[in-house]
Each structure stands twice: as structure tokens, then as C-alpha cells.
C-alpha positions in Angstrom: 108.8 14.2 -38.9 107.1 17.5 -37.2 110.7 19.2 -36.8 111.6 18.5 -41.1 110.1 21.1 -41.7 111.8 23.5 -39.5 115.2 22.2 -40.2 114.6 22.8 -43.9 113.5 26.1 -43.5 117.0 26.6 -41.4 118.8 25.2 -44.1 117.0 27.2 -46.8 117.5 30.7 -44.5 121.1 30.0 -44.2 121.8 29.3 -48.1 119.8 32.9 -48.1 122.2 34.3 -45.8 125.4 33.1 -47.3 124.5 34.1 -50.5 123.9 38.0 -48.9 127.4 37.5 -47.3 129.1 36.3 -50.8 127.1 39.2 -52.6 128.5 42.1 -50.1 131.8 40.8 -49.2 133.0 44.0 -50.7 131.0 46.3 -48.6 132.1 48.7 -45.8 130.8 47.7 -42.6 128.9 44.9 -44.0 128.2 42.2 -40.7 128.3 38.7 -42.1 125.1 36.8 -41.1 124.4 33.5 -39.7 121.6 30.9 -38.4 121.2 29.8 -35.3 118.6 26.4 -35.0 121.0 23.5 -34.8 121.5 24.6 -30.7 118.4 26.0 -30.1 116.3 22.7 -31.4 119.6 20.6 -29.2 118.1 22.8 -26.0 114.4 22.0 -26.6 115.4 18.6 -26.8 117.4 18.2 -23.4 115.4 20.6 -21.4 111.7 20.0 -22.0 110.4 23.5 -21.2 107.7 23.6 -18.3 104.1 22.4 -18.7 102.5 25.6 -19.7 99.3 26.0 -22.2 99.2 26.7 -25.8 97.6 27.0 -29.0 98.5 25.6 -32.2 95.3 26.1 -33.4 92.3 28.8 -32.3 89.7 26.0 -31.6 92.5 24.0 -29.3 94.1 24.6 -26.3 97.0 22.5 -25.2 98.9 21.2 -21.9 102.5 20.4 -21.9 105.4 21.3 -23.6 105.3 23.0 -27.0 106.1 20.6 -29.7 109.3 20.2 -31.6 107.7 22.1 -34.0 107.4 25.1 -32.8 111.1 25.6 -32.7 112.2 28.1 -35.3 116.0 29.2 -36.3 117.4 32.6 -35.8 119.4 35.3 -37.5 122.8 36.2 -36.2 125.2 39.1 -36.8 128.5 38.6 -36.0 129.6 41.8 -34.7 133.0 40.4 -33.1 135.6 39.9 -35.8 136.5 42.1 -39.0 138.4 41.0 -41.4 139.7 44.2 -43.6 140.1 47.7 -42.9 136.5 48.6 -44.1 135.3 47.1 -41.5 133.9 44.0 -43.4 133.9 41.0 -41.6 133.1 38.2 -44.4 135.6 35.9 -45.2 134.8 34.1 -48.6 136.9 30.9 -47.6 134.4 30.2 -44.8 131.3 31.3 -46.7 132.1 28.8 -49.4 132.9 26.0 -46.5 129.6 26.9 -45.4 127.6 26.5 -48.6 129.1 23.1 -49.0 128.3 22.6 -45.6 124.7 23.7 -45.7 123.9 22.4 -49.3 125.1 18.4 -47.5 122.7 19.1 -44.5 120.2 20.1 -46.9 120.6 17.0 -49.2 120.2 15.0 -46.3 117.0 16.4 -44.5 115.0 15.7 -48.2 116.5 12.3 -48.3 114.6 11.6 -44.7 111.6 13.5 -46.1 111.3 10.9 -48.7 112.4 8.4 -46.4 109.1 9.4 -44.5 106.9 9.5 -47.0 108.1 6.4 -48.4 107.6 5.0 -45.2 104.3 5.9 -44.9 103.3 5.2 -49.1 103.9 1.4 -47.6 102.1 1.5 -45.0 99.1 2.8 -46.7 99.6 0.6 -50.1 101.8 -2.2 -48.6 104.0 -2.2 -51.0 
């Protein structure tokens, strides 16, 4: 459960982002945006970073790897395509396959939050 959070905030700072490229798809030189987290989380899970020491709090001090959670997504520009003679590069055909996109992913991470906490109502209650 410690990398939900993360993913949801992904989710939540794409839907941002897609919304910015749908609102300025008429600008001049407006750079469509994107987030990067789905490879970067992929990396920290096949290549465990070196045992080095950090703090997730100021009272501790850890050894080891820094925890799933520590993973956070990124914002893109896309700089490498235009799509009309302004310079504009968003396409509202992908934007909107991207909402639908992002809006199922989304949908899905809160059903395994609540999976989670359902889980762990049971085991406290037993029922």
C-alpha cells in the first residue's frame, strides 16, 4: 500500500495536465504536457538503488534502499512534434484517449485502496 498514494497523485497530476493541454489547444507555441511515474516507479522496482542512508523522518535515520514511496511522477514537455503552423503541438484526439485512459487507471487504484482498507477493517473487526 505505501506506493497508492503516489500513483494517485500521478493520476491526479496528469488529469491536471490534460485538462491544461485541452484548455490551450488553441495557443501559439503551447507544449502539450505529460507525466512520467509509470517507468520511473517500473525502474525502482527492477533496480533496487544502492544501500545508502536516509531520512524519512528527523528523529530516524535509515539503511537501505529508499522505499517505494519515495518515488514521485514527473512533468514532461514534449518539445518534439507540432501539430499546426502555430507551433502548437496538442492533439485533442489523443488528449481525450488520454483522459479515458487516466480516469480507468484512476478508478482502479481507489478500488485497491478500498480493497486495502477493507482488508485491514477485517482483520481488525473480523468481519
Amino acid at each position: 500500500m505505501q506506493w497508492l498514494p503516489q500513483a494517485l497523485d500521478a493520476t491526479a497530476l496528469r488529469q491536471k495536465l490534460i485538462a491544461d493541454n485541452v484548455a490551450n489547444v488553441d495557443t501559439p507555441g503551447y507544449q502539450r504536457q505529460d507525466v512520467r511515474f509509470e517507468d520511473i516507479f517500473a525502474q525502482a522496482l527492477a533496480q533496487p538503488a544502492p544501500l545508502a542512508g536516509f531520512r524519512t523522518d528527523p528523529r530516524h535515520f535509515i539503511i537501505g534502499p529508499p522505499p517505494l514511496s519515495q518515488v514521485r511522477p514527473e512533468t514532461t514537455v514534449d518539445n518534439q512534434t507540432v501539430y499546426s503552423t502555430n507551433g502548437n503541438n496538442v492533439d485533442m484526439d489523443r488528449e481525450m484517449t488520454e483522459l479515458a485512459a487516466n480516469q480507468t487507471e484512476y478508478l482502479t487504484l481507489l478500488q485497491d485502496v478500498n480493497l486495502q482498507f477493507a482488508m485491514l477493517r477485517y482483520a481488525l473487526n473480523g468481519r
